[in-house]
N, CA, C and O atoms as a GROMACS GRO file, in nm:
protein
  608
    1UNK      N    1   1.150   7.477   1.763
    1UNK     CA    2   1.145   7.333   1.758
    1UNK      C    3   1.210   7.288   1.627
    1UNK      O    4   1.191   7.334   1.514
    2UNK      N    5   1.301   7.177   1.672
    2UNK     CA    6   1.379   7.147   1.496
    2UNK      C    7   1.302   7.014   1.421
    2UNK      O    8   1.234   6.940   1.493
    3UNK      N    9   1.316   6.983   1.268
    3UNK     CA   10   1.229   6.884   1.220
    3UNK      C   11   1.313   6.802   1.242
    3UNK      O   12   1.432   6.834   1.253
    4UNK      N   13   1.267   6.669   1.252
    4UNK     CA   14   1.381   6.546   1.251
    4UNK      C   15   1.361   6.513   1.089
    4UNK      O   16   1.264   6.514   1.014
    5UNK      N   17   1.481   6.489   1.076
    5UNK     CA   18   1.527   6.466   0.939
    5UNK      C   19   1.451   6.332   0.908
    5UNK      O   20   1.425   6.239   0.986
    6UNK      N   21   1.422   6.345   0.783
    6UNK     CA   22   1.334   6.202   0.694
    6UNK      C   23   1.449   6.110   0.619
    6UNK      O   24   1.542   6.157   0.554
    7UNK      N   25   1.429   5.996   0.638
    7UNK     CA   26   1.492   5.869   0.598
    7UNK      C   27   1.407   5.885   0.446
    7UNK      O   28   1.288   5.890   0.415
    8UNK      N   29   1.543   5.892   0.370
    8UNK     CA   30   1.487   5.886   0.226
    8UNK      C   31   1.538   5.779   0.149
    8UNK      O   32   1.596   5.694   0.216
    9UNK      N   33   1.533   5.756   0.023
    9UNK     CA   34   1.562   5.580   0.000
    9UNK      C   35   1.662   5.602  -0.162
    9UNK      O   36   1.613   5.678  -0.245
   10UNK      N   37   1.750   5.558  -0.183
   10UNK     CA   38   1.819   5.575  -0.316
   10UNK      C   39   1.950   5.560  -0.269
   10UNK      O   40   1.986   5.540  -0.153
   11UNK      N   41   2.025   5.575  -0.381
   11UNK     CA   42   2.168   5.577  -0.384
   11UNK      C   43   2.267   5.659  -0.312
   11UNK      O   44   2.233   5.775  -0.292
   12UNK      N   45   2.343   5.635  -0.283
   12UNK     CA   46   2.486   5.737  -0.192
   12UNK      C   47   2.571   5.788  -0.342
   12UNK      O   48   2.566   5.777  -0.464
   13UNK      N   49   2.681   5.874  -0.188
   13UNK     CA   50   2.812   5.863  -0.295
   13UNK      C   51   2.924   5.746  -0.269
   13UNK      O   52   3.031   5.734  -0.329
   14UNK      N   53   2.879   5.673  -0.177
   14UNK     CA   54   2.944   5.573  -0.157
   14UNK      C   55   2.933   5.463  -0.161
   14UNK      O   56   3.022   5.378  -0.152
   15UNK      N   57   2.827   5.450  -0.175
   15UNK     CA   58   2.672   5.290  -0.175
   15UNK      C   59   2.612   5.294  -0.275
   15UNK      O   60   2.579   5.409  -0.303
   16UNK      N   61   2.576   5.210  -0.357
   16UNK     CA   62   2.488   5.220  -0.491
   16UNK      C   63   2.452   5.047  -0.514
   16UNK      O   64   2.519   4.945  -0.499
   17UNK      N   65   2.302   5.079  -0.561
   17UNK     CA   66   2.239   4.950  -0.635
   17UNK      C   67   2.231   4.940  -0.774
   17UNK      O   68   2.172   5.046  -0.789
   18UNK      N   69   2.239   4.907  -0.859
   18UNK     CA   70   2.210   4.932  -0.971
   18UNK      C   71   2.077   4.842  -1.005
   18UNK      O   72   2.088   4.722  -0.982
   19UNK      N   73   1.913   4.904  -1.074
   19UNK     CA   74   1.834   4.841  -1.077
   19UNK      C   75   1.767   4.850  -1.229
   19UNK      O   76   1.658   4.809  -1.270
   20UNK      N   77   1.874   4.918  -1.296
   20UNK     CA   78   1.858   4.952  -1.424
   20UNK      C   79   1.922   4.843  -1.474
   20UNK      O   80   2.025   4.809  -1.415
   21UNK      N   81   1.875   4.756  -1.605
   21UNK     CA   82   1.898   4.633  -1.633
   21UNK      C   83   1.880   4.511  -1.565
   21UNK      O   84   1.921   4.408  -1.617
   22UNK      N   85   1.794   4.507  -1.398
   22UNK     CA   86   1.755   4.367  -1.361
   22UNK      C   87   1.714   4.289  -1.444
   22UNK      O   88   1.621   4.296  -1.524
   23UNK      N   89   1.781   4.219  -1.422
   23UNK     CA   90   1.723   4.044  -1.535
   23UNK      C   91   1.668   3.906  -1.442
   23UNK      O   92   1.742   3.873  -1.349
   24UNK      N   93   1.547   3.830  -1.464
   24UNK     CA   94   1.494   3.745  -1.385
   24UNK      C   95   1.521   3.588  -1.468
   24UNK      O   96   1.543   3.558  -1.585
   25UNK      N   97   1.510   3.533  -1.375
   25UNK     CA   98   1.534   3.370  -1.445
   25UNK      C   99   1.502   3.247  -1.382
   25UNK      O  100   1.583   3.173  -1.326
   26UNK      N  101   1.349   3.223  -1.399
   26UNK     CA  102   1.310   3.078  -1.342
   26UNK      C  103   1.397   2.957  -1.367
   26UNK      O  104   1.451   2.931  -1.474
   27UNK      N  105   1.407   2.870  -1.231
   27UNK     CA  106   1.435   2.755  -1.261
   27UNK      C  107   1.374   2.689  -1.157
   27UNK      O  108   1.298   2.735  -1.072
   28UNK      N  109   1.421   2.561  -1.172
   28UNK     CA  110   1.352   2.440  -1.077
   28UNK      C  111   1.504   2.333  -0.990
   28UNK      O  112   1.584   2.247  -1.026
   29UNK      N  113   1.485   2.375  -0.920
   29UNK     CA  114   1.540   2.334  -0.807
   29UNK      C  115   1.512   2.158  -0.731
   29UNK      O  116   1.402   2.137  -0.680
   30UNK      N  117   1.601   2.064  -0.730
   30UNK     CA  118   1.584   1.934  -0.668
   30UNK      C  119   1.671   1.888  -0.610
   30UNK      O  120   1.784   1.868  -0.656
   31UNK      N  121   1.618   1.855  -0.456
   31UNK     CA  122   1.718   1.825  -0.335
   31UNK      C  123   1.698   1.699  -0.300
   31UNK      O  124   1.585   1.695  -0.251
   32UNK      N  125   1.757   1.568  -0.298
   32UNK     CA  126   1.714   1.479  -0.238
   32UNK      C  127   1.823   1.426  -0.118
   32UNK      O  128   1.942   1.454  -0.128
   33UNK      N  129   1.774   1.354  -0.012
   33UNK     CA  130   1.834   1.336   0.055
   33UNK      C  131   1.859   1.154   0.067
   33UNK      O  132   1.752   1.094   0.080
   34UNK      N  133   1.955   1.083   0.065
   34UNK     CA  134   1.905   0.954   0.114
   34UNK      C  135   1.995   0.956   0.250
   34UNK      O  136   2.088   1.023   0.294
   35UNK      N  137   1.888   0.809   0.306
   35UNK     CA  138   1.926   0.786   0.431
   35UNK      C  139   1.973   0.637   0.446
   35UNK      O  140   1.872   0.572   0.418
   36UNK      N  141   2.072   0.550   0.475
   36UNK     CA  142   2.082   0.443   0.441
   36UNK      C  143   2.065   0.384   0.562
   36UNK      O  144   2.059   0.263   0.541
   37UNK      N  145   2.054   0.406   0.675
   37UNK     CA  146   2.020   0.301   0.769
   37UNK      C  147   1.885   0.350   0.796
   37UNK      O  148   1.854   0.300   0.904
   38UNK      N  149   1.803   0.412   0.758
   38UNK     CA  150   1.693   0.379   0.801
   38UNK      C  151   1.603   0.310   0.620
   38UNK      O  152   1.506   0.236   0.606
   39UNK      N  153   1.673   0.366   0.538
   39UNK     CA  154   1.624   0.314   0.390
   39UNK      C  155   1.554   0.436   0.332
   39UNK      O  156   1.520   0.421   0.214
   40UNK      N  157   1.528   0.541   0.380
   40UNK     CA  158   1.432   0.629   0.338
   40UNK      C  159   1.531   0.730   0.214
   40UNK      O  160   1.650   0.746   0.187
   41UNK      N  161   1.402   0.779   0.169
   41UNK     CA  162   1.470   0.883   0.026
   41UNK      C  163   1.378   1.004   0.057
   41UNK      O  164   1.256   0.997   0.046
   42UNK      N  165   1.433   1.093   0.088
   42UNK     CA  166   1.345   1.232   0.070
   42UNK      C  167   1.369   1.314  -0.052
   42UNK      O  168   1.488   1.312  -0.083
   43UNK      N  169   1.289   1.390  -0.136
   43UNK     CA  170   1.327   1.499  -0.227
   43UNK      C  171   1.200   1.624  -0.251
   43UNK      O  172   1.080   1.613  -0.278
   44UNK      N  173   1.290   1.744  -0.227
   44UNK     CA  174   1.251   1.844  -0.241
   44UNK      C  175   1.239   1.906  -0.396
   44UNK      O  176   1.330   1.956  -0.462
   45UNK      N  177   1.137   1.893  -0.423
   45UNK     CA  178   1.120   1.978  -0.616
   45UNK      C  179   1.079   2.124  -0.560
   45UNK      O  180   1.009   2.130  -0.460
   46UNK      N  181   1.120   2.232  -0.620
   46UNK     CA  182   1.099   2.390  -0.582
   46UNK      C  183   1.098   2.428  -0.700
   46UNK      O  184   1.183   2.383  -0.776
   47UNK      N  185   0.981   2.538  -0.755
   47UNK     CA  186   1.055   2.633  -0.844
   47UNK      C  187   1.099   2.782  -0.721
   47UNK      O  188   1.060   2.827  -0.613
   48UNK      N  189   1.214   2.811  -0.838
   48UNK     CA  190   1.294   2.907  -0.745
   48UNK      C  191   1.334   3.051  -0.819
   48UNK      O  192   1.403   3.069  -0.719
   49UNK      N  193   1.350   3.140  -0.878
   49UNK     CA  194   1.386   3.260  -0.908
   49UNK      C  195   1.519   3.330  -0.913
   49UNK      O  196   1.541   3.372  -0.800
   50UNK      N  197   1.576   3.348  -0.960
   50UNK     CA  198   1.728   3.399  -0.967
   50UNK      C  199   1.704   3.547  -1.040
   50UNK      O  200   1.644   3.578  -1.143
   51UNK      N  201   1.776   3.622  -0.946
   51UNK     CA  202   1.748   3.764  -1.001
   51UNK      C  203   1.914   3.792  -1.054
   51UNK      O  204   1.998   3.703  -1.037
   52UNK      N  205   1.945   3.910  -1.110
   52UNK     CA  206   2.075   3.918  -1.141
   52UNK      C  207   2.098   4.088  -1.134
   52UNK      O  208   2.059   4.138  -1.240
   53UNK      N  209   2.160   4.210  -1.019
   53UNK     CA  210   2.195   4.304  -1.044
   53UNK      C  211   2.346   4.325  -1.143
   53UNK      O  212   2.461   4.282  -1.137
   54UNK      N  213   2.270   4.413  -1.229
   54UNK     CA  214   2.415   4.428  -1.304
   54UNK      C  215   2.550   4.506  -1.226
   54UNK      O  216   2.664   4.512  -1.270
   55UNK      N  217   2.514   4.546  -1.136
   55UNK     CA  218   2.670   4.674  -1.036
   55UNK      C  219   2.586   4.705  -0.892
   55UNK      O  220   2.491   4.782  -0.877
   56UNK      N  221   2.638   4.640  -0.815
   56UNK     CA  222   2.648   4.728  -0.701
   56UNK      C  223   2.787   4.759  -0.631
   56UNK      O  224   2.876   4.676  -0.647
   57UNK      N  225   2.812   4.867  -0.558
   57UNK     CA  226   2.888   4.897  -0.474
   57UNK      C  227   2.846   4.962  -0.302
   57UNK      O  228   2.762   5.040  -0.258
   58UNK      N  229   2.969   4.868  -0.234
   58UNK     CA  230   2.953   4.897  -0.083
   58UNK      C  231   3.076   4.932  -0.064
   58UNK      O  232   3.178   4.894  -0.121
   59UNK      N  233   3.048   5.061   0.082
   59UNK     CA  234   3.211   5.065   0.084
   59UNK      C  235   3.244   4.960   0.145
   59UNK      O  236   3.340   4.910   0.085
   60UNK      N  237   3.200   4.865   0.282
   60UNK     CA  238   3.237   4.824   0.389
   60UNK      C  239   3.184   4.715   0.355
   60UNK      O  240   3.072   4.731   0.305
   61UNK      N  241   3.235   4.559   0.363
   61UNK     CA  242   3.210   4.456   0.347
   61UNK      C  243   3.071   4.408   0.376
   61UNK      O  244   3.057   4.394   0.498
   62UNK      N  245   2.963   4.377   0.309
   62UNK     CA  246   2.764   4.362   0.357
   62UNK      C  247   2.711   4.239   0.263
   62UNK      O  248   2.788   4.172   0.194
   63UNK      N  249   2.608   4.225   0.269
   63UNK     CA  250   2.510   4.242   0.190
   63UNK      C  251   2.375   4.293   0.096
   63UNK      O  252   2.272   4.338   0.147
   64UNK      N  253   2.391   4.280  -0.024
   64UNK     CA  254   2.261   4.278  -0.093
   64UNK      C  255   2.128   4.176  -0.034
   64UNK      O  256   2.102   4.056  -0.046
   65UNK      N  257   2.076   4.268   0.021
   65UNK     CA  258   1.946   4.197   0.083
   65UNK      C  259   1.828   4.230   0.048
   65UNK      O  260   1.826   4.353   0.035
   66UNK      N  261   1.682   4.165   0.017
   66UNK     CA  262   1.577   4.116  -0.056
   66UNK      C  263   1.447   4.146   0.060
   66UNK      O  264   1.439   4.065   0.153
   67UNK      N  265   1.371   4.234   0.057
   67UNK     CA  266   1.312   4.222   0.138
   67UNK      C  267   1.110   4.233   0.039
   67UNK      O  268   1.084   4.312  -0.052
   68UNK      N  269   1.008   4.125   0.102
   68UNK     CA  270   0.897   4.120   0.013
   68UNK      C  271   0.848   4.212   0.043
   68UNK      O  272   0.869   4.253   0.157
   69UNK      N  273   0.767   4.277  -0.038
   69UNK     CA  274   0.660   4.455  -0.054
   69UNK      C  275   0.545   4.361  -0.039
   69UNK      O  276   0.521   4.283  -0.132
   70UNK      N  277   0.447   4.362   0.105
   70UNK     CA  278   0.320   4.289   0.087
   70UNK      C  279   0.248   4.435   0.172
   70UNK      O  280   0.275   4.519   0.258
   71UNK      N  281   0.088   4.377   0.035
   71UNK     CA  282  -0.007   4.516   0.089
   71UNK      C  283   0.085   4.651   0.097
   71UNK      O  284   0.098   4.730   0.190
   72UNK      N  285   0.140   4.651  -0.028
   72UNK     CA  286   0.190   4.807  -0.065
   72UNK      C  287   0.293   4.821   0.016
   72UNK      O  288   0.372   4.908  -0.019
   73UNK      N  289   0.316   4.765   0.109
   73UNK     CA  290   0.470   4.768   0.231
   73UNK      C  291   0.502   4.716   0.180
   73UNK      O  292   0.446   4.641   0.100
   74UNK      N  293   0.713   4.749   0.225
   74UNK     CA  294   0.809   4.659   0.227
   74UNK      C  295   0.833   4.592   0.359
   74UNK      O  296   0.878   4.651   0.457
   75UNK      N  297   0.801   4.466   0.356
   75UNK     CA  298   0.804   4.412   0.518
   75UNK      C  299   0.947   4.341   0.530
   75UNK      O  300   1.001   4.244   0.476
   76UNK      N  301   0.988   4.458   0.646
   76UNK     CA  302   1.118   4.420   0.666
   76UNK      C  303   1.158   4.299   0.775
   76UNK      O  304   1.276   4.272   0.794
   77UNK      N  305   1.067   4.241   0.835
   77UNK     CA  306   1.105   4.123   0.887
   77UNK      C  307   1.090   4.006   0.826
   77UNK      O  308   1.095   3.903   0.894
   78UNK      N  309   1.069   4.002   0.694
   78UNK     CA  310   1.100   3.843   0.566
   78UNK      C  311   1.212   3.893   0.518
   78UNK      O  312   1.224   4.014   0.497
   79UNK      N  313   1.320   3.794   0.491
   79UNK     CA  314   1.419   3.800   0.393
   79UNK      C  315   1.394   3.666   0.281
   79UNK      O  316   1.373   3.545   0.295
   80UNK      N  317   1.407   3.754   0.172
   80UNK     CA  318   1.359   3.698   0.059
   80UNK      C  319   1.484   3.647  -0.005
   80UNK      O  320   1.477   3.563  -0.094
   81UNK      N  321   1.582   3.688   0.031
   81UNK     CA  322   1.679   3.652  -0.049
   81UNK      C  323   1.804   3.714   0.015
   81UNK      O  324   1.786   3.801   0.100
   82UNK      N  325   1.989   3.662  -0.034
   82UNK     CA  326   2.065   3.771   0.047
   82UNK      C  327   2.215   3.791  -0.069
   82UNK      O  328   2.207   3.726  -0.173
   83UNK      N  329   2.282   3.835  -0.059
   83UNK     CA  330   2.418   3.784  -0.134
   83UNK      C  331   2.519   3.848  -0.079
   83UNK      O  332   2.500   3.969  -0.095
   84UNK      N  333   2.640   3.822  -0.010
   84UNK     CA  334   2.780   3.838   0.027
   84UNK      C  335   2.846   3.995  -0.100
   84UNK      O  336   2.885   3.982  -0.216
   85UNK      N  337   2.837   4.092  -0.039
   85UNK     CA  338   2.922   4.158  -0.110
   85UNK      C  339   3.106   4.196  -0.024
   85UNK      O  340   3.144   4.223   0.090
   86UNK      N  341   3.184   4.174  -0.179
   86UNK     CA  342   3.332   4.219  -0.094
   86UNK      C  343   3.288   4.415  -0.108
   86UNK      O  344   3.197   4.473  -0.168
   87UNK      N  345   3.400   4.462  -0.023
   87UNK     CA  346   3.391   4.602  -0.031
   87UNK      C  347   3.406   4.655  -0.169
   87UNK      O  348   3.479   4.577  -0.231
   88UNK      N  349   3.370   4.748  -0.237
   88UNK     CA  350   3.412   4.795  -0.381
   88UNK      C  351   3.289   4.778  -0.438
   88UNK      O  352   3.177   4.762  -0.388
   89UNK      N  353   3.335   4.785  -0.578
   89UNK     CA  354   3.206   4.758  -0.709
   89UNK      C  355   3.210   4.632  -0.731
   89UNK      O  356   3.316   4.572  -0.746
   90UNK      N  357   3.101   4.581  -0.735
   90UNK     CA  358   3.080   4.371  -0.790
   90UNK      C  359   2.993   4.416  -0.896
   90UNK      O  360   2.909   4.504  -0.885
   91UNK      N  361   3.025   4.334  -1.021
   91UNK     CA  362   2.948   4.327  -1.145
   91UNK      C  363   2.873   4.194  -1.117
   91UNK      O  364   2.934   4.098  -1.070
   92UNK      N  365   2.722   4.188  -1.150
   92UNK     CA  366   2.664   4.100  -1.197
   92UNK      C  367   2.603   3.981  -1.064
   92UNK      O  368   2.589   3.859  -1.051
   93UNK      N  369   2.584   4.095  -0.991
   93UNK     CA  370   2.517   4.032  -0.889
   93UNK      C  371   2.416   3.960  -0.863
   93UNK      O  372   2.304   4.010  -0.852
   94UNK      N  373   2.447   3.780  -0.842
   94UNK     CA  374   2.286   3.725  -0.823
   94UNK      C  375   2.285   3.684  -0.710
   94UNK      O  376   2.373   3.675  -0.624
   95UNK      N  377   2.165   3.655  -0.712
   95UNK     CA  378   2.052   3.634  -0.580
   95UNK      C  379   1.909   3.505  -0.650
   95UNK      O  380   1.834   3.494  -0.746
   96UNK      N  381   1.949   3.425  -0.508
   96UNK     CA  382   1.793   3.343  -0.547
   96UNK      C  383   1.776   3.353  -0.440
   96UNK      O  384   1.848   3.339  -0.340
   97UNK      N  385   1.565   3.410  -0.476
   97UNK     CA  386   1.464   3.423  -0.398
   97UNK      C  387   1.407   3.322  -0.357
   97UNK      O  388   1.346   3.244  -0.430
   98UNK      N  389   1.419   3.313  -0.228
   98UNK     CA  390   1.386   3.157  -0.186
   98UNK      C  391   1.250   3.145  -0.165
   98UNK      O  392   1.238   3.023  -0.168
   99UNK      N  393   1.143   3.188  -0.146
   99UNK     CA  394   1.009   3.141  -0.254
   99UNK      C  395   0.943   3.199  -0.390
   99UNK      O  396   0.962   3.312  -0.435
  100UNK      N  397   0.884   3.126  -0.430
  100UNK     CA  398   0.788   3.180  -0.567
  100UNK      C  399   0.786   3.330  -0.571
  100UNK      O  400   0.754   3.422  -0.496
  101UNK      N  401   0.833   3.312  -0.690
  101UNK     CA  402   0.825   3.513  -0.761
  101UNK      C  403   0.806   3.521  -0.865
  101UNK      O  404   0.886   3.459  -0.935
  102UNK      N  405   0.688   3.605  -0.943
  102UNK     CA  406   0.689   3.606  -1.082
  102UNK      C  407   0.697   3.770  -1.122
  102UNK      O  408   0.700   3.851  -1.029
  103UNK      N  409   0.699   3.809  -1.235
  103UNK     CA  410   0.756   3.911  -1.308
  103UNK      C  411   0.606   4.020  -1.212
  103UNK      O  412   0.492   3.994  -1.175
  104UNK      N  413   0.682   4.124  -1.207
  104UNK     CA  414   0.593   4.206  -1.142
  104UNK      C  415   0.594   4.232  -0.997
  104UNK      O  416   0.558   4.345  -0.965
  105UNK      N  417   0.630   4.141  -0.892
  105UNK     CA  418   0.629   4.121  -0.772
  105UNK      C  419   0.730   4.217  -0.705
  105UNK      O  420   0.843   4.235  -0.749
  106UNK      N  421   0.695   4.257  -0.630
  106UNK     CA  422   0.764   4.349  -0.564
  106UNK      C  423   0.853   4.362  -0.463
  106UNK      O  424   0.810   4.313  -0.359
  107UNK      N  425   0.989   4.423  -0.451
  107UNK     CA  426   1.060   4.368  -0.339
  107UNK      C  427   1.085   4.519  -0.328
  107UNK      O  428   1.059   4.622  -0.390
  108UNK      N  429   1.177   4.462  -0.169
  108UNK     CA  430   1.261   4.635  -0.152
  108UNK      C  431   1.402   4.572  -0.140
  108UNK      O  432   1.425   4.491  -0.049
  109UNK      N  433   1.493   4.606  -0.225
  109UNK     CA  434   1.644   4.584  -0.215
  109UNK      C  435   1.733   4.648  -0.156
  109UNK      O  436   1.736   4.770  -0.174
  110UNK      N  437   1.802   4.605  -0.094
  110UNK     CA  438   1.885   4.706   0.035
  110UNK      C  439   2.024   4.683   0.047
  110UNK      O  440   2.044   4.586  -0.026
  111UNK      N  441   2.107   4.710   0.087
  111UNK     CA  442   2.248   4.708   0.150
  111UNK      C  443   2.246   4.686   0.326
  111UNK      O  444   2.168   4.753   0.394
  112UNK      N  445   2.349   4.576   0.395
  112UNK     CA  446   2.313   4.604   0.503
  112UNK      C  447   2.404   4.583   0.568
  112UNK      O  448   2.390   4.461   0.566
  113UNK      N  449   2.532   4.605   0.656
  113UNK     CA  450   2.689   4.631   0.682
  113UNK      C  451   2.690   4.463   0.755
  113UNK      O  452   2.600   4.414   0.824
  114UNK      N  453   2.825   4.397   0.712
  114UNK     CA  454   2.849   4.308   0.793
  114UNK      C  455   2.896   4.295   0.941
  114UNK      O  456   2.988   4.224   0.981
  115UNK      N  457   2.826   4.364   1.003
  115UNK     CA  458   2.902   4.450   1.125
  115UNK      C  459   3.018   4.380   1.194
  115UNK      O  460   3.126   4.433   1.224
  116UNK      N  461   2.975   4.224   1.222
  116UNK     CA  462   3.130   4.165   1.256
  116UNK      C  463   3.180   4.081   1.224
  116UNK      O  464   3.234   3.992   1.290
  117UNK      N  465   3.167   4.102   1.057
  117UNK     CA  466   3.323   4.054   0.979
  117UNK      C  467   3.292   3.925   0.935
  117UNK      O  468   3.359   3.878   0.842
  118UNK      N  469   3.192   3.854   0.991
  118UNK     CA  470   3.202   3.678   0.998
  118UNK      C  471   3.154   3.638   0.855
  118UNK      O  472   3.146   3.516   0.838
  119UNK      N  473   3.126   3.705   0.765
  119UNK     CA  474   3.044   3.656   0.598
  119UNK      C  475   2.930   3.601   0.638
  119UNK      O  476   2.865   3.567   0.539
  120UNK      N  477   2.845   3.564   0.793
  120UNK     CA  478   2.709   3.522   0.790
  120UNK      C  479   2.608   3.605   0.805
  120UNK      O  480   2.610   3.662   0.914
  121UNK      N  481   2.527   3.630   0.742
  121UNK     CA  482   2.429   3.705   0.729
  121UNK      C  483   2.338   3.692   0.885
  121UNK      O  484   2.260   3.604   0.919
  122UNK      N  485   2.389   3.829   0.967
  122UNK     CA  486   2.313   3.822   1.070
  122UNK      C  487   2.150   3.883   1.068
  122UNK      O  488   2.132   3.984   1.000
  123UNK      N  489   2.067   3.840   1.119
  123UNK     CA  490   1.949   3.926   1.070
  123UNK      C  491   1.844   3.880   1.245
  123UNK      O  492   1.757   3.794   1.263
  124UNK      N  493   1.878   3.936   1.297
  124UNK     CA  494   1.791   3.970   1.452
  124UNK      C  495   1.695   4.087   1.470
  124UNK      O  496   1.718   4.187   1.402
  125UNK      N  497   1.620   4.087   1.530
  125UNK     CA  498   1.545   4.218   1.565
  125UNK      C  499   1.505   4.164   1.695
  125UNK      O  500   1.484   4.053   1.742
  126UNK      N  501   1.504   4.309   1.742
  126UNK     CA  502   1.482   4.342   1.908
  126UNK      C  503   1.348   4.325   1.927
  126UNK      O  504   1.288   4.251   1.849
  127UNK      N  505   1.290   4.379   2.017
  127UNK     CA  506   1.125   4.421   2.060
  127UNK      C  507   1.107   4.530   2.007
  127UNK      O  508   0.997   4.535   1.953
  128UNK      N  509   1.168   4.621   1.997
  128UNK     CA  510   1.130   4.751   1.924
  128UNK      C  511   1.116   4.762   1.768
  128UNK      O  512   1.038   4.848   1.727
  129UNK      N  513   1.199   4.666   1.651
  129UNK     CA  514   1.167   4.672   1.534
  129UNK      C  515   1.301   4.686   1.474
  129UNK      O  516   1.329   4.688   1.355
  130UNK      N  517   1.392   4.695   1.590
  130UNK     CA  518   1.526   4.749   1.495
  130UNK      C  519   1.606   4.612   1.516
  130UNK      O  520   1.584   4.518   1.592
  131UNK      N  521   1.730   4.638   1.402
  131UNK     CA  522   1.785   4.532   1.355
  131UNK      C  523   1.914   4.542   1.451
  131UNK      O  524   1.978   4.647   1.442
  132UNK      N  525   1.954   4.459   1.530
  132UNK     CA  526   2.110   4.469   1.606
  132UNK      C  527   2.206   4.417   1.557
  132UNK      O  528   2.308   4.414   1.625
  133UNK      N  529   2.206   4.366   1.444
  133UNK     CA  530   2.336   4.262   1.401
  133UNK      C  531   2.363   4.331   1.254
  133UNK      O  532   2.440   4.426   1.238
  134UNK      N  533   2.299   4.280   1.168
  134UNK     CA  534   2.416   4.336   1.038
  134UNK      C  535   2.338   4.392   0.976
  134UNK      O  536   2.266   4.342   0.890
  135UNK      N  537   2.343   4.602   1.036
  135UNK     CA  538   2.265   4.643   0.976
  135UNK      C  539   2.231   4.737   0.856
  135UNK      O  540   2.319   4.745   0.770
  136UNK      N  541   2.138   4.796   0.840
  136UNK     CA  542   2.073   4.875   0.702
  136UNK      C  543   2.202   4.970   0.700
  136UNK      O  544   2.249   5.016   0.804
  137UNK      N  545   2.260   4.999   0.563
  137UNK     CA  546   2.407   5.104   0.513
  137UNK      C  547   2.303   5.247   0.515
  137UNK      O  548   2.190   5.238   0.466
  138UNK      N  549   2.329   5.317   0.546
  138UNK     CA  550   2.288   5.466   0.532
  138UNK      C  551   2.441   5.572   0.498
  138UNK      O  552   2.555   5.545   0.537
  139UNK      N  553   2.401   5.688   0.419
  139UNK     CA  554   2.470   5.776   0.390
  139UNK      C  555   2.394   5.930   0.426
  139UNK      O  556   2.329   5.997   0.347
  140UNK      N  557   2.415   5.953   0.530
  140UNK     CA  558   2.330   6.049   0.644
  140UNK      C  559   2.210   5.961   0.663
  140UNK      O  560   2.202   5.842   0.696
  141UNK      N  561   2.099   6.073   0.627
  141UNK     CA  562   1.989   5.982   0.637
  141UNK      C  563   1.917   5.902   0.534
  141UNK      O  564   1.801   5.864   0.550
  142UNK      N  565   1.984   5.877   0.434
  142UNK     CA  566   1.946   5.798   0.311
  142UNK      C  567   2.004   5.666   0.300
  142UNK      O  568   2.122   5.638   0.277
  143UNK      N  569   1.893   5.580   0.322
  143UNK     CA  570   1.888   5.437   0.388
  143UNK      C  571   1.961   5.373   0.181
  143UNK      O  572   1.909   5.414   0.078
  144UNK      N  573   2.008   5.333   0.183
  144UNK     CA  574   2.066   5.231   0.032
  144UNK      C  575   1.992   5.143   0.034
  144UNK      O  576   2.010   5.032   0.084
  145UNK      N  577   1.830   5.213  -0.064
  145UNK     CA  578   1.789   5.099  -0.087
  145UNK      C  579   1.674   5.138  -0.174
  145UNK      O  580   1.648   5.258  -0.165
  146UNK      N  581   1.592   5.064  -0.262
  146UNK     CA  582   1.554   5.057  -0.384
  146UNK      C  583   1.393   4.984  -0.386
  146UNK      O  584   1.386   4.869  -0.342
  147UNK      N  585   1.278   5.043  -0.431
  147UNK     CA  586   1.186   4.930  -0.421
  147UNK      C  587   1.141   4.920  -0.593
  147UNK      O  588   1.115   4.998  -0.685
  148UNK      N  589   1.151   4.770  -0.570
  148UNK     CA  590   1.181   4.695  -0.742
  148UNK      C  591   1.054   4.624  -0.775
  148UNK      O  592   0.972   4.587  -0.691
  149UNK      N  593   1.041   4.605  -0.943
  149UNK     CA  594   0.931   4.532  -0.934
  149UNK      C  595   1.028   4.379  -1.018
  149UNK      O  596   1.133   4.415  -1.070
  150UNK      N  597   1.003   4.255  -1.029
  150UNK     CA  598   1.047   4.190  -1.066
  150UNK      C  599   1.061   4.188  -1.254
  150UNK      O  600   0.954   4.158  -1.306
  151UNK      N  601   1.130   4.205  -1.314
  151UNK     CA  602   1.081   4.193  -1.460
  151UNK      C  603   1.055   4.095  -1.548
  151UNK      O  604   1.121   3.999  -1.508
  152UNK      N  605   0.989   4.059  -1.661
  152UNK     CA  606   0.938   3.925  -1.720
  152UNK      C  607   1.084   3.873  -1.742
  152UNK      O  608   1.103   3.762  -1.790
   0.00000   0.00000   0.00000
């Protein structure tokens, strides 16, 4: 009987995160909307989170994607956040986490292939759990991806 191989989590030779030097950076966020024929004013106040990787590289055009660690999991059906990578090495990669995050909080950071080309971040899942549209980068069985804690 043969073992099935284990999905292990880190860097390729072709895929890489860099999580050495993350830097975090609160700000506050304000959206307002007006409406002139009906007279109304809406506005959204948020605080919001901006993370910053110093290097990643993909071979194949993806994203850097954000996923929240709740109850010791990384739960991969929230996206916390996403960012457009071109193919190659990108310096200085940010990302804002679109809710509340403070220093310590935990994410799992990933790579995930743009499978068709369009720059929109597809993100579907089936009935079974798996992703059909733009999915997780692997290099055999080592999924590109990282679990982070946020830093002060």
């Amino acid at each position: 009987m043969s073992q099935k191989s284990q999905i292990t989590m880190g860097n390729g030779a072709a895929n890489a995160i860099q999580v050495e030097g993350l830097t975090r950076q609160n700000e506050k966020s304000i959206v307002s909307e007006v409406r002139v024929d009906g007279m109304s004013v809406s506005t959204l106040r948020a605080n919001t989170t901006t993370i910053n990787f110093p290097e990643v590289t993909i071979e194949k055009a993806g994203w850097l994607v954000l996923h929240p660690v709740i109850d010791g999991r990384p739960d991969g059906d929230i996206v916390s956040g996403f960012s457009y990578l071109n193919p190659g090495q990108t310096k200085n990669v940010t990302m804002k986490i679109q809710h509340p995050a403070d220093a310590g909080d935990k994410f799992l950071v990933m790579l995930h292939s743009d499978v068709d080309q369009d720059r929109v971040f597809d993100f579907v899942f089936v009935e079974d759990g798996i992703n059909v549209e733009d999915t997780a980068v692997f290099e055999d069985t080592r999924m590109i991806a990282h679990v982070i804690a946020l830093p002060e």
